[in-house]
Every structure is written in structure tokens, then in C-alpha cells.
C-alpha positions as CSV (number, residue, x, y, z in Angstrom):
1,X,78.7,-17.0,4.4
2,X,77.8,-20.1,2.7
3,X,78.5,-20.8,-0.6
4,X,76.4,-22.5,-3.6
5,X,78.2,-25.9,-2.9
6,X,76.3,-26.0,0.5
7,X,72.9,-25.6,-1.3
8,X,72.2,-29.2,-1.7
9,X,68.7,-30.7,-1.0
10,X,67.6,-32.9,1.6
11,X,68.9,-36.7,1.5
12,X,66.7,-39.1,0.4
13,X,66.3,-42.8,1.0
14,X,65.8,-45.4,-1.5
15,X,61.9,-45.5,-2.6
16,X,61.9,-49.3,-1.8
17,X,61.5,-48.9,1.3
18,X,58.1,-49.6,2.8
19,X,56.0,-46.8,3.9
20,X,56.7,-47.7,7.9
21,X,60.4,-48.6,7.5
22,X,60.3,-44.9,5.6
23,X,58.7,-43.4,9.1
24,X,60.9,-45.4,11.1
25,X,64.1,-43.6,9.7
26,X,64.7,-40.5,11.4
27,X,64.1,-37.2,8.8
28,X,67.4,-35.7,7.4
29,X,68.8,-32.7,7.3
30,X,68.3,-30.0,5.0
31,X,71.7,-29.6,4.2
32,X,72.6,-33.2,3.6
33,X,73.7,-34.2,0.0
34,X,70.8,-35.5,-1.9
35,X,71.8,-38.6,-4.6
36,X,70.5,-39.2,-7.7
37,X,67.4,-40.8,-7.8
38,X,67.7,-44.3,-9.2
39,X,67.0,-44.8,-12.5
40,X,64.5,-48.2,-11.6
41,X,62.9,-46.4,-8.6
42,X,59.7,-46.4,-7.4
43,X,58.3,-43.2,-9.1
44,X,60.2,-43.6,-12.2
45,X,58.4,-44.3,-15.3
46,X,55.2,-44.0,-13.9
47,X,54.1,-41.9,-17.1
48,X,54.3,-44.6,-19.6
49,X,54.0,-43.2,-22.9
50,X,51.8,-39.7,-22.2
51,X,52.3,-36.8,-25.0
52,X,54.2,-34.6,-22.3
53,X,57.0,-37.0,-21.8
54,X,57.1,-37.9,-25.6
55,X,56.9,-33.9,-26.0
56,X,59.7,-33.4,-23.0
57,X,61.9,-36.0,-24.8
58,X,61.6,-34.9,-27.9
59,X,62.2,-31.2,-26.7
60,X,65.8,-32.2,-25.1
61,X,67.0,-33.4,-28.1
62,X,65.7,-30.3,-30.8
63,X,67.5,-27.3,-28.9
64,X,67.2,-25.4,-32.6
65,X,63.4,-25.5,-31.8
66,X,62.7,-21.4,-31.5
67,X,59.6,-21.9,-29.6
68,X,61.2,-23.0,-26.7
69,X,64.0,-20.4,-26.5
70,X,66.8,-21.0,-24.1
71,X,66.1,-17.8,-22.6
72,X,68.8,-18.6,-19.9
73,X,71.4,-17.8,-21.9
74,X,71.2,-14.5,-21.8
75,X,72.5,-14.6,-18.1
76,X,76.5,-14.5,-19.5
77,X,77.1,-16.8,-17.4
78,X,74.6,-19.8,-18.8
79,X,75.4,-18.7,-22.4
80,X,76.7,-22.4,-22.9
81,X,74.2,-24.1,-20.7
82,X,71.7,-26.8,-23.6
83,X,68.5,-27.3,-22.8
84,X,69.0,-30.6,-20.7
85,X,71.3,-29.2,-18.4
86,X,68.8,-26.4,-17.4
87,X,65.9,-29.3,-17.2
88,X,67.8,-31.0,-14.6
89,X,67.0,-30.5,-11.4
90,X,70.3,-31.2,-9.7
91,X,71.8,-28.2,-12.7
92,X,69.2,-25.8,-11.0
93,X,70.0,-26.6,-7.0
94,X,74.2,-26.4,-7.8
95,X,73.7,-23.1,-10.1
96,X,71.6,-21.4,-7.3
97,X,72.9,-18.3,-5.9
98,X,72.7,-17.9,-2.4
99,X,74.0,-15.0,0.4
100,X,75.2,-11.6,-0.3
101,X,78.5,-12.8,-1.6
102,X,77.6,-15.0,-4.6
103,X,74.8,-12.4,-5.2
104,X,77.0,-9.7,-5.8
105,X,79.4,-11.9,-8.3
106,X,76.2,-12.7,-10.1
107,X,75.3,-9.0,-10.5
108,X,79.0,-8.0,-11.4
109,X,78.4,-10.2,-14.9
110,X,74.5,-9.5,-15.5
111,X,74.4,-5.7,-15.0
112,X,75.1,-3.2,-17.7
113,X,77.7,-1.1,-18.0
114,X,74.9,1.9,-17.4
115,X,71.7,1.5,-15.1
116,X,69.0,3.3,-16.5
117,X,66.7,5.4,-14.0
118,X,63.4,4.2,-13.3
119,X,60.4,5.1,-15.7
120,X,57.7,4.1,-13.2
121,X,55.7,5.8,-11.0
122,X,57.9,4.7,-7.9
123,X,60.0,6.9,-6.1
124,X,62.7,7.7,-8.6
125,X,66.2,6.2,-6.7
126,X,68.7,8.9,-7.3
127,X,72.3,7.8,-7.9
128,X,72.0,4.6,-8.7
129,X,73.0,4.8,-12.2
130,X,76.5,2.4,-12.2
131,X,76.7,-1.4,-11.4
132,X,79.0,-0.3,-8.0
133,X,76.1,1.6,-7.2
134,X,73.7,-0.7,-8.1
135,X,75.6,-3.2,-6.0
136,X,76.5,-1.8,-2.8
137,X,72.8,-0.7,-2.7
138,X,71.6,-4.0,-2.6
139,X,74.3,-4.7,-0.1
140,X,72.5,-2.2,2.0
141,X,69.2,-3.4,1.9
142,X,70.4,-7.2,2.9
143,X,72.0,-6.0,6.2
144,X,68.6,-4.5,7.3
145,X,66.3,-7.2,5.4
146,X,64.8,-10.1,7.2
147,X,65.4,-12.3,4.9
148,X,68.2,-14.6,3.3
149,X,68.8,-14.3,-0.2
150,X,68.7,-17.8,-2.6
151,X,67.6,-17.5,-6.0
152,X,67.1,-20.2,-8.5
153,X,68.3,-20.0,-12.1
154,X,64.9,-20.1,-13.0
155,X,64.0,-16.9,-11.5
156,X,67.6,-15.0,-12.2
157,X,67.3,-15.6,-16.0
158,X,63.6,-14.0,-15.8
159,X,64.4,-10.4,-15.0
160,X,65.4,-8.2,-17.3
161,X,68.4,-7.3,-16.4
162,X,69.0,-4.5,-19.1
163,X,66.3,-2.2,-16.8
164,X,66.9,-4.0,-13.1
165,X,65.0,-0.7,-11.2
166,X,62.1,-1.3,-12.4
167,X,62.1,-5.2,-13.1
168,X,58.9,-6.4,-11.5
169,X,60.7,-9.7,-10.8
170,X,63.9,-8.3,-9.2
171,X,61.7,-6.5,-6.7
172,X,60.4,-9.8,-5.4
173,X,63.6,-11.0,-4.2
174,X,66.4,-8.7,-4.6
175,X,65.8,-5.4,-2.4
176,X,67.6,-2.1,-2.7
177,X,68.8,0.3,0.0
178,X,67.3,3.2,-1.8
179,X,63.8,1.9,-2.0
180,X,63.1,1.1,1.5
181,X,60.5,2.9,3.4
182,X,60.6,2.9,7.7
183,X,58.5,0.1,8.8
184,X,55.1,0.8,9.6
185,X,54.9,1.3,13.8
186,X,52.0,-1.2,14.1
187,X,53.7,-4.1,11.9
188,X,55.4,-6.9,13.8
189,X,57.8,-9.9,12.8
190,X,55.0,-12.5,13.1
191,X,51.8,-10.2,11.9
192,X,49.7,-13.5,11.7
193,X,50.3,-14.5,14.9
194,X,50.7,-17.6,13.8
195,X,52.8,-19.1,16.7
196,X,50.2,-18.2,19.2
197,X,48.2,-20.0,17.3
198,X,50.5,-23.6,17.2
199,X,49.4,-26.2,19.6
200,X,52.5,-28.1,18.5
201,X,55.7,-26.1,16.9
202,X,55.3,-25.8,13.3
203,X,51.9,-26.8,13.1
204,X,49.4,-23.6,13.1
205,X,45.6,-24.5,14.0
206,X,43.9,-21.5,13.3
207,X,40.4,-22.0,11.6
208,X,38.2,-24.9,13.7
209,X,38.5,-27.5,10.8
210,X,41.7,-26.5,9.3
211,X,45.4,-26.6,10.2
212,X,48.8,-25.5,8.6
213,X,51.5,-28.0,9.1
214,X,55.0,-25.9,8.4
215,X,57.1,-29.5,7.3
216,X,59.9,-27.3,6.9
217,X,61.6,-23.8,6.8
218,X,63.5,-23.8,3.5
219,X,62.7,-22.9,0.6
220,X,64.7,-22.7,-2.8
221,X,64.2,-19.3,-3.2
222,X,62.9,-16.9,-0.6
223,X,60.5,-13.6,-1.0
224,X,61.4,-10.6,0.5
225,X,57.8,-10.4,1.8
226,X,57.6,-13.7,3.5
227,X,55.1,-13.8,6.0
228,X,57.1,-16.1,7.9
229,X,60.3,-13.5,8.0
230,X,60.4,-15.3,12.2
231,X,61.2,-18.7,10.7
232,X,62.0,-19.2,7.3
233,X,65.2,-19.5,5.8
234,X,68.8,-18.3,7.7
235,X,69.9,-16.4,10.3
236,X,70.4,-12.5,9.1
237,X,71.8,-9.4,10.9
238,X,68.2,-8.1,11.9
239,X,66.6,-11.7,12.7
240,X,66.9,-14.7,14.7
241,X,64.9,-17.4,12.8
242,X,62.4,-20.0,15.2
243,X,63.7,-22.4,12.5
244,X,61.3,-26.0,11.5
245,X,63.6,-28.9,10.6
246,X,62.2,-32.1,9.4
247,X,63.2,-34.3,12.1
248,X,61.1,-37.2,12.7
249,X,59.9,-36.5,16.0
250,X,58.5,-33.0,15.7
251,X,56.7,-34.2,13.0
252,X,55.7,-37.2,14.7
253,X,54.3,-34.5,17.4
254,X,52.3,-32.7,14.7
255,X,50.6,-36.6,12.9
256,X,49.7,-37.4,16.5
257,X,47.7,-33.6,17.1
258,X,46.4,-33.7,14.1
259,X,45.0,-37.7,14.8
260,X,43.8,-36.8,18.3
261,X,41.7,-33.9,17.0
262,X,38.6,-35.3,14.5
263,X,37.2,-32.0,14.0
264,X,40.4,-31.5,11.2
265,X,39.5,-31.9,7.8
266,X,41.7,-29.6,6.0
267,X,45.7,-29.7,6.4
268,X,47.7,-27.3,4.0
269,X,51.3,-28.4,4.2
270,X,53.5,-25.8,3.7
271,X,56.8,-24.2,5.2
272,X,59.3,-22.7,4.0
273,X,58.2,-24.7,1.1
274,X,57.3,-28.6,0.4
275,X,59.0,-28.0,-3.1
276,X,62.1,-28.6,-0.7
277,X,61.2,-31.5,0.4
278,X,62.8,-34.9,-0.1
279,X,59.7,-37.1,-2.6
280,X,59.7,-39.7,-0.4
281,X,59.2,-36.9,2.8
282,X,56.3,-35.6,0.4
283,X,54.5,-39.1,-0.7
284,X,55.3,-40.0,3.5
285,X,53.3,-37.2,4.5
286,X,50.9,-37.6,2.1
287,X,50.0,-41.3,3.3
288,X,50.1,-40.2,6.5
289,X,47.1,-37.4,5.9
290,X,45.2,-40.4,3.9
291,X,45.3,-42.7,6.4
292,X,43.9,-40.4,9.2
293,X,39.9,-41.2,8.7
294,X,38.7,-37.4,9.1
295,X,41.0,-35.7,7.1
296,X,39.1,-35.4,3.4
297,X,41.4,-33.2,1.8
298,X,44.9,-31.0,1.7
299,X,47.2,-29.4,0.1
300,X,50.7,-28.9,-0.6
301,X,51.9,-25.1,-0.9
302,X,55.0,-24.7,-3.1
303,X,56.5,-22.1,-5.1
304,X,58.2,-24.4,-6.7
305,X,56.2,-24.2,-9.9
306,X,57.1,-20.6,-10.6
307,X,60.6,-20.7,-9.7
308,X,62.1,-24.1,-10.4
309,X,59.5,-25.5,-13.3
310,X,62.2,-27.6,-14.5
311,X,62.3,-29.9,-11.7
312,X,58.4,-31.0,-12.3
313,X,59.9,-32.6,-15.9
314,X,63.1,-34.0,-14.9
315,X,62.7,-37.7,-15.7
316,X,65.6,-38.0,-13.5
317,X,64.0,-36.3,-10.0
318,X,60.6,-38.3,-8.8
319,X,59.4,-35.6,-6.8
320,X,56.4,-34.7,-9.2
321,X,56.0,-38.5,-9.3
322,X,55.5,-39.0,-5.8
323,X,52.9,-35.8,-6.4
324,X,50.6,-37.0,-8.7
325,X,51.3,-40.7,-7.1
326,X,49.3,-39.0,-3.7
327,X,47.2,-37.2,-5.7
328,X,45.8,-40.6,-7.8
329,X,45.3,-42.4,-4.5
330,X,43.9,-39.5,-2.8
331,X,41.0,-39.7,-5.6
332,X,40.5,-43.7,-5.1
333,X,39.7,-42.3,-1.3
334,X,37.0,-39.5,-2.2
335,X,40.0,-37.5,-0.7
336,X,40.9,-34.3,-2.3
337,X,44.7,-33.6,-3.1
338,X,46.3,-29.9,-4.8
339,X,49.1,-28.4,-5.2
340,X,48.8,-24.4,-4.1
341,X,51.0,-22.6,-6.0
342,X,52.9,-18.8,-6.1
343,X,52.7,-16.8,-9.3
344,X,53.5,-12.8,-9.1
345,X,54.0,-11.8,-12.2
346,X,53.1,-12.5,-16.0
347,X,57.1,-12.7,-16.9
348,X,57.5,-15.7,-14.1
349,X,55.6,-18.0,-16.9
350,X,57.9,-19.7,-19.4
351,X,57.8,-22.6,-22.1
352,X,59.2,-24.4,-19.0
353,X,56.4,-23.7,-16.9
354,X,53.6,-24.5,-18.9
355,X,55.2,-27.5,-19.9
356,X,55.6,-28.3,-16.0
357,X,51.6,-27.2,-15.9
358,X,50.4,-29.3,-18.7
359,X,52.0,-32.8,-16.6
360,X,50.2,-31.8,-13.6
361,X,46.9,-31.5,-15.8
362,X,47.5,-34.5,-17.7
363,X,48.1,-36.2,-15.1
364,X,45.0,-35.0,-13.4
365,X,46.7,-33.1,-10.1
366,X,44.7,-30.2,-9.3
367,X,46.7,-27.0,-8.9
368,X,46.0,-23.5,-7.5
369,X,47.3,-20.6,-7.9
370,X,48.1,-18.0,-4.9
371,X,49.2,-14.2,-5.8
372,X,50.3,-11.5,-3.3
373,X,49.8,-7.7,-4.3
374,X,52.6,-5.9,-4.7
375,X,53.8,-2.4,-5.3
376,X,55.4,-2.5,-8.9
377,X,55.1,-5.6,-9.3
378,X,51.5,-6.5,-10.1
379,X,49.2,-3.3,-8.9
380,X,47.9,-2.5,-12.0
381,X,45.1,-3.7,-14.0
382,X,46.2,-4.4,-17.1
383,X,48.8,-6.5,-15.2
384,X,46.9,-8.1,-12.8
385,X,44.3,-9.3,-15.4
386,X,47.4,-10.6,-17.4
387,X,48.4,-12.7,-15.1
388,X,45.1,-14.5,-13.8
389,X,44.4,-15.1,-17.6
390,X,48.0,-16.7,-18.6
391,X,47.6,-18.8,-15.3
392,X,44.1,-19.8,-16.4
393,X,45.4,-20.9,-19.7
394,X,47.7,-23.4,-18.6
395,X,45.4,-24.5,-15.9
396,X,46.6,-23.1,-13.2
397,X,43.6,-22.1,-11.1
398,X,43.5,-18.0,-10.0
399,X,42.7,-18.9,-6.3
400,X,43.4,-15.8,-4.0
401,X,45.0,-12.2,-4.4
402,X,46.1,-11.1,-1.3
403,X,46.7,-8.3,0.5
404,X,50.6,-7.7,1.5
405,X,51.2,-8.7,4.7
406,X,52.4,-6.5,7.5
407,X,55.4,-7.7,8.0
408,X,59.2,-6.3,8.1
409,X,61.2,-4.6,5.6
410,X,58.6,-4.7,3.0
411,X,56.7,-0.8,3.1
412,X,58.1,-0.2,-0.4
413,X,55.9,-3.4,-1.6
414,X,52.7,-3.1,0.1
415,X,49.9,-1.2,-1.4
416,X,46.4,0.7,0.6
417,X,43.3,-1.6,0.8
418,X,42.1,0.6,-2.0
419,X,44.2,-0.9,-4.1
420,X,43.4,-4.1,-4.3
421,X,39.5,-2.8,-4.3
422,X,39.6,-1.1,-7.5
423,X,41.8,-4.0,-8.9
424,X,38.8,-7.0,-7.5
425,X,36.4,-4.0,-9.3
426,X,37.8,-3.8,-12.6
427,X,38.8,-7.4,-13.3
428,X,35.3,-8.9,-12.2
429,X,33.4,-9.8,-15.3
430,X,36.3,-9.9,-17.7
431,X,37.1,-13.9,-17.0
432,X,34.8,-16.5,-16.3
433,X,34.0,-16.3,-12.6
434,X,35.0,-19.8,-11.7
435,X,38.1,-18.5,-13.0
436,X,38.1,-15.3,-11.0
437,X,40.3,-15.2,-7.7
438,X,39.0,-13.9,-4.0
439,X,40.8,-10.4,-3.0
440,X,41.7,-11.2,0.5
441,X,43.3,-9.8,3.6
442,X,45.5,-12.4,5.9
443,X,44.4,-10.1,9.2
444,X,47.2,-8.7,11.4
445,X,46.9,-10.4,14.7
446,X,45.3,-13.8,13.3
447,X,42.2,-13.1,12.3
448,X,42.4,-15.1,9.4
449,X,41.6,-14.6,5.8
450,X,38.5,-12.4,5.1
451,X,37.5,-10.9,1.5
452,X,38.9,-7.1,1.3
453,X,35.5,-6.0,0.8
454,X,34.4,-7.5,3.5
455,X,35.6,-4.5,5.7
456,X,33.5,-3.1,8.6
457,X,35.1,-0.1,8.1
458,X,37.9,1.9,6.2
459,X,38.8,5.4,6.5
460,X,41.2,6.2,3.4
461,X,42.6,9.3,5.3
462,X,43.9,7.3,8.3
463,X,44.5,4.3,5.9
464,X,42.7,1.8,8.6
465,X,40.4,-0.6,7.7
466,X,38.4,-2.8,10.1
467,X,37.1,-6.3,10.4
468,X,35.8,-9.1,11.9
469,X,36.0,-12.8,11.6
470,X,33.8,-14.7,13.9
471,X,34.5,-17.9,12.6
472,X,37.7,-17.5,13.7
473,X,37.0,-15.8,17.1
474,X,34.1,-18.2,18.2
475,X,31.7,-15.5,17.5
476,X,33.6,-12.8,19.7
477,X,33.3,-9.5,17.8
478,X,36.8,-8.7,18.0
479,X,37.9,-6.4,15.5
480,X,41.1,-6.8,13.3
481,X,42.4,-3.9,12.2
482,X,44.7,-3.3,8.6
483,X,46.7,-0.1,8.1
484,X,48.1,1.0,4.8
485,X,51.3,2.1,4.0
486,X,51.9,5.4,5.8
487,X,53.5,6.7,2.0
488,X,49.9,6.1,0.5
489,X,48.2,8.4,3.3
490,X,47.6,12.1,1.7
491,X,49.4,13.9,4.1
492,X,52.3,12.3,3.9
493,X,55.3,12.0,1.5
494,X,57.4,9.4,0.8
């Protein structure tokens, strides 16, 4: 089992190096050591004096200021930790708790003595009213889930860990034996079909003028709804991962498809996550994907926003440097650069995070916002509509809401299509529309992303709806089916 010392981030040369003596050294690792950035390097300082650093600076060293909260320190174990410590990026990787082991030490300190029942309209989990029980129930659920566990401090000191049931954050990434429901019979590990779809491993060329390049499979915390349950993150008792390492030759594999094939405009590099990679992989890749003539604009997808916000104002890690450094150049091309981000949940957003937001703005990157529907967690109105306006407030663009994925381990999460129909119906008109996110559906079987209400059919007593996506299929009228949760069906009880 590995322990929180082996959770280091990828090595990273020094950011003097030229851009081709950069592609010239072969990719590390992801569980190399990764040294402090240099104090002098390239993407250091590049801020001069903008009100957020002044406002960053002067927040280290006023700790009494009750606005900004150390709300970590309510996690017993952080009850010491200042301000700067928790900013630092290094602080966040080392305090990280990853596999089953250091998870359940964490939740020996951070549960209460009694677990109160769940007041939700979820299936109430009888028993579970002790921290043993509490415990060995999430032991349960990690044997049979498909995915590791690593969760950042960021995300740990969120939940509330007085009422843990019902916590709409704990759900996302810590399961529970007692909440899981049988997988659906039509689900499969990859529902997108997204390696059928790969050319070259790990990059994903779906749509005709858009590809996903998967630069790596680690993340610094992982969902237990990944779509990419086949590759991302470690080895567990039910899966086998098709993992993506950096290395400089499969990457090499994926610049060269993507150079060969002009009809490409669109890359969205993702992984596992591009949070997780080294800044001077992310500004490489980025001056790769300018220099190919036909490419006009991508993004990079990262969660890291809404569970490591810290790292975006560390003065000390030039990751967001390296960012808005691609982003800046990207605009001198015409050439579009964002940053597609992962927010869930109204309680994911802190002083932290807006703090993180209002650099990106300032500093003129363009960020997105991507939410996944999820039972518990955000299928309500009142929340839903919460959430798309605290994002639009700091900036953060309400792109899509999808649908939960068919995928493994997850019933417990994913809602009907009906769902997220009422939800599109209800919000619509209460935000500005430019403002107002697409309801989507990722189809089972790669069909692509179509809007929910885009459905050809959908019979709510069988719970499957059907589409089509031509643009996708060449024009073939292939139908993709979507089936809801067999618990949301009315003959059926969970």
C-alpha cells in the first residue's frame, strides 16, 4: 500500500532550458520527487505588482483576518497548520491522503464519537452509527470500487465531518459499502468507448475536428465516478488500469497524429488530470499545440481548481505561471487557450478558490467550468442553481452539466434523464443565458456529447432514452441508447 511519502509530483527540469532541449529530455515519472522551483526561474515573478499578489502577500502575513478563515483547522489534525503552510503547494502534495490505510487513520481523528443517521431522501444506511462502523464500511466499498483513493487537504477539510452520510462532498470521493447499488447490466468499464476511438494510445479522436490527448493518468485526487475507471489512477482489487505515463515517446506518437491530420482544430488535454503535470510538461505541450498551423484552439481540463486552489497562488510553484504564460501567447496567435475546470458542489468554493479564480481573470485566462449530476450531491434545484451562480461570480464560466456516466461502481450516484430535464427546466431564465450551462449526455458507446433534450426517445417506465449523433457517426442513424438507474424505475425498489 503506498504511503503519503510516495505521493510526490512529477520531476521537473530547470525552466532555462530551451523549448527543444525541454522535448529532447525524456518525460519523468509520476512518482519522481519534484524540487522546489527556483526562486529566479522562468515563470517566477511574472506578475509584477497585480492587486492579487499584493492581496495574496498581504493575506499570508494577517492570519487574524476572519474573512479568510483557516477553515482547515478543524481537521484535528491541521489545527496548528498557518495560512502559508496550507498555500503551499508542496504542504498540500505531502499532507495528501492516499490508499485505504492512511484513509482510515484520517477518519479515526475526524469522525465523531456518534454518526448521525442520514436526514436525506437517500436510502437510510442502517447500522452505521459508530466511527468502527463508519470505517469498515468504507473499507468495504474500496475492495469493490474501481477506483484508488487520494484526497487533497483541500477537499478533506471541506466536508463536514460532524454529518459524514450525508456530506455532499464525502460522496464524491469516499464511498460506503452500505450505499452501493448492483451495477446496471448494460454499463461497461469504458462506457465512452473511448479506446476504440484512439488512433494512437492515450489520444481519443472522436469528433472530426476535435481530439482528446490523455497527457497523463494521475490525478491528485480521484472521483469515484471517473469515466476513465479503465485507466486512471492505481491498480485496485476489481480493476487492472490501461495506465498513460508521460514518457516522451508516446507523446511524441500523439504531436506527430495530431500534425499529420489538418482537419484538427480543437485539442482538450486532459488525463487523469494536467493539474498533475510538471509546468514545464504543461507550457511544452502548450508550444507544441501553437506551433501546429491548424490547431486554433485547446484546452487544458483539470480539477485542480476545485481541489488544490492553493497551488494556483503559491509564488513558490510556477505551474499557474506557465498557464497564463500559454494563454498570453496563445492570444498574440488569434489562438484560443482555457482552462476546463470540475466544480460539484457549492461547499467545494472557498476564500482560497476565488482567490485562485480572480488570478486566472486578472490575468486574462479564460476558465470553464464542467459539472457532473450527481445523486445527493447536486440534484436539486436550489442546489444546482447555487452552484452555477457562485461559479459565475468569480468568473468561472457554467459550461456543461452532465449526465452521470455509466460506468462501474457508481448506481448510488447517477440520477434518470428526468432529472437532469426538470433541473435544465427550472434553472433556465434565472441567470443570464450566456451564463447558463448545456445539460448534456456523454452517450454510452461513443456517441459523443448530445444536449439531454435532444432525445429521440425516452420511455420513463423502462428508463431508456434514445439518440442520435450524426456528426459523430458520418451521418449513419445509429442510435445511442441511455438507461437510468434501475432504483429510479417504478417497479423497482432499492
Amino acid at each position: 500500500m503506498a504511503t503519503l511519502d510516495m505521493f510526490q509530483h512529477p520531476s521537473s527540469a530547470t525552466f532555462a532550458k530551451t523549448s527543444s532541449q525541454r522535448r529532447a529530455t525524456a518525460l519523468p515519472s509520476e512518482h519522481h520527487a519534484f524540487p522546489d522551483a527556483p526562486e529566479n526561474g522562468r515563470f517566477i515573478g511574472n506578475f509584477g505588482d497585480s492587486a492579487i499578489k499584493h492581496h495574496t502577500e498581504h493575506l499570508l502575513g494577517s492570519e487574524s483576518d476572519l474573512i479568510h478563515y483557516p477553515y482547515w483547522t478543524n481537521i484535528p489534525l491541521w489545527k496548528e497548520v498557518t495560512h502559508k503552510e496550507f498555500l503551499n503547494y508542496q504542504w498540500q502534495l505531502s499532507n495528501s491522503v492516499q490508499g485505504e490505510k492512511k484513509l482510515r487513520e484520517f477518519l479515526s481523528v475526524v469522525l465523531p464519537p456518534s454518526i448521525p443517521p442520514s436526514r436525506t431522501a437517500l436510502p437510510h444506511i442502517i447500522g452505521i452509527n459508530t466511527p468502527e462502523a463508519f470505517i469498515d464500511s468504507v473499507s468495504d466499498a474500496i475492495s469493490r470500487a474501481p477506483m484508488a483513493i487520494r484526497l487533497t487537504p483541500h477537499i478533506l477539510s471541506v466536508i463536514d465531518w460532524t454529518n459524514p452520510i450525508d456530506d455532499p462532498v464525502r460522496r464524491q470521493f469516499i464511498p460506503m459499502g452500505n450505499e452501493l447499488i448492483p451495477d446496471h447490466h448494460k454499463l461497461k468499464l469504458d462506457s465512452l468507448n473511448e479506446e476504440h476511438d484512439s488512433p494512437v494510445k492515450g489520444l481519443v479522436h472522436r469528433y472530426p475536428t476535435k481530439a482528446l490527448f490523455l497527457a497523463t493518468s494521475v490525478c491528485n485526487v480521484y472521483c469515484r465516478f471517473c469515466t476513465r475507471s479503465y485507466a486512471v489512477g492505481a491498480n485496485t482489487s476489481t480493476v487492472t488500469k490501461n495506465s498513460l505515463k508521460p514518457t516522451k515517446r508516446r507523446w511524441d506518437e500523439v504531436f506527430n497524429y495530431i500534425e499529420k491530420t489538418p482537419k484538427l482544430n480543437d485539442i482538450v488535454v486532459s488525463g487523469g488530470d494536467s493539474f498533475y503535470l510538471s509546468p514545464e510538461q504543461l507550457y511544452d505541450i502548450g508550444n507544441r499545440l501553437l506551433a501546429i498551423p491548424h490547431i486554433r484552439r485547446f484546452r487544458y481540463a483539470t480539477k485542480g481548481l476545485a481541489v488544490c486552489p492553493s497551488r494556483i497562488l503559491d509564488p513558490h510553484d510556477p505551474w499557474s505561471a506557465a498557464l497564463i504564460e500559454i494563454s498570453n501567447k496563445g492570444k498574440k496567435m488569434g489562438k484560443a487557450v482555457a482552462m476546463h475546470t470540475h466544480f460539484n458542489h457549492p461547499n467545494e468554493i472557498t476564500w482560497v478558490t476565488k482567490l485562485a479564480a480572480q488570478k486566472l481573470f486578472e490575468n486574462g485566462v479564460t476558465v470553464r467550468n464542467q459539472t457532473v449530476l450527481l445523486r445527493g450531491v447536486n440534484d436539486s434545484v436550489d442546489v444546482m442553481k447555487k452552484l452555477i451562480c457562485d461559479l459565475a461570480d468569480i468568473n468561472i464560466l457554467p459550461y456543461y452539466v452532465y449526465q452521470g456516466d455509466m460506468v462501474r461502481g457508481v448506481e448510488d450516484l447517477r440520477t434518470p434523464l428526468s432529472t437532469i430535464l426538470e433541473l435544465e427546466t427550472q434553472i433556465r431564465g434565472s441567470i443570464g443565458g450566456f451564463m447558463m450551462p448545456q445539460f448534456i449526455v456523454d452517450l454510452p458507446g461513443g456517441g459523443g456529447k448530445r444536449l439531454a433534450s435532444s432525445y429521440q426517445k425516452y420511455d420513463r417506465t423502462t428508463g431508456i432514452s434514445q439518440f442520435v449523433a450524426p456528426a459523430v457517426t458520418g451521418g449513419l442513424n445509429k442510435v445511442f441508447e441511455y438507461h437510468d438507474p434501475v432504483w429510479s424505475l417504478p417497479d423497482s425498489s432499492e
